[in-house]
N, C-alpha and C positions, 0 to 999 in steps of 0.2 A: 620408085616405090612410094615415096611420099607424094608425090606427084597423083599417082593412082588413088591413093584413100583421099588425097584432095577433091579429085575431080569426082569421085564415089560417094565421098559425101554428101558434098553439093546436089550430085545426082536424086538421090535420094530422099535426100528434107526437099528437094523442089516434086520428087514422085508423093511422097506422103501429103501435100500440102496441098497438093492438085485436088479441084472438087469434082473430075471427071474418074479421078484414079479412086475414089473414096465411096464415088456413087458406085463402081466399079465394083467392088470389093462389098458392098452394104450386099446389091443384087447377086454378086455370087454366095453367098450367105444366105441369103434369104431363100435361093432356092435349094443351098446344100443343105439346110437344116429344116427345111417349109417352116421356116420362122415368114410370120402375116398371113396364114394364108387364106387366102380370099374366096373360099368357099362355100356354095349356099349349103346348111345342115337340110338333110331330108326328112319330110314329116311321115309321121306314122300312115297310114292312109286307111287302115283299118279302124284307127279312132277319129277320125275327122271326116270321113264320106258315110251317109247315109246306105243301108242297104235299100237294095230294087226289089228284092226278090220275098216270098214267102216264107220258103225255108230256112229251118235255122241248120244250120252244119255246125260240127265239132270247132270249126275254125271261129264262128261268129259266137258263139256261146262263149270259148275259152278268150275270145276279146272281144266284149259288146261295143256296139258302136253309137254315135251319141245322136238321139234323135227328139228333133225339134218338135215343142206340136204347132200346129197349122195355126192362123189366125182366124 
């Protein structure tokens, strides 16, 4: 019995001190919890693209879009 929490021990402070065991455990973390995640944010595209077209619709009125003047 002593023998076992001997060798268990040992076992153990050499698992926790491994930097393969630690990279291990950072990455299943990171993806259990989406802690970092590496994400690109999406942009609005209704306030950042120019409209083409003539008409105004209910959609371009309730969000104007931002237009440049020509040089």
């Amino acid at each position: 019995s002593i023998v076992s929490v001997n060798f268990a021990s040992s076992f153990y402070i050499f698992l926790f001190s491994s930097p393969r065991f630690r990279q291990t455990i950072l990455m299943y973390l990171t993806c259990r919890f989406h802690l970092r995640s590496n994400q690109i944010a999406p942009t609005n595209m209704l306030l950042t693209a120019t409209t083409h077209t003539g008409r105004q619709t209910a959609r371009n009125i309730a969000h104007p879009t931002v237009q440049t003047e020509p040089f």
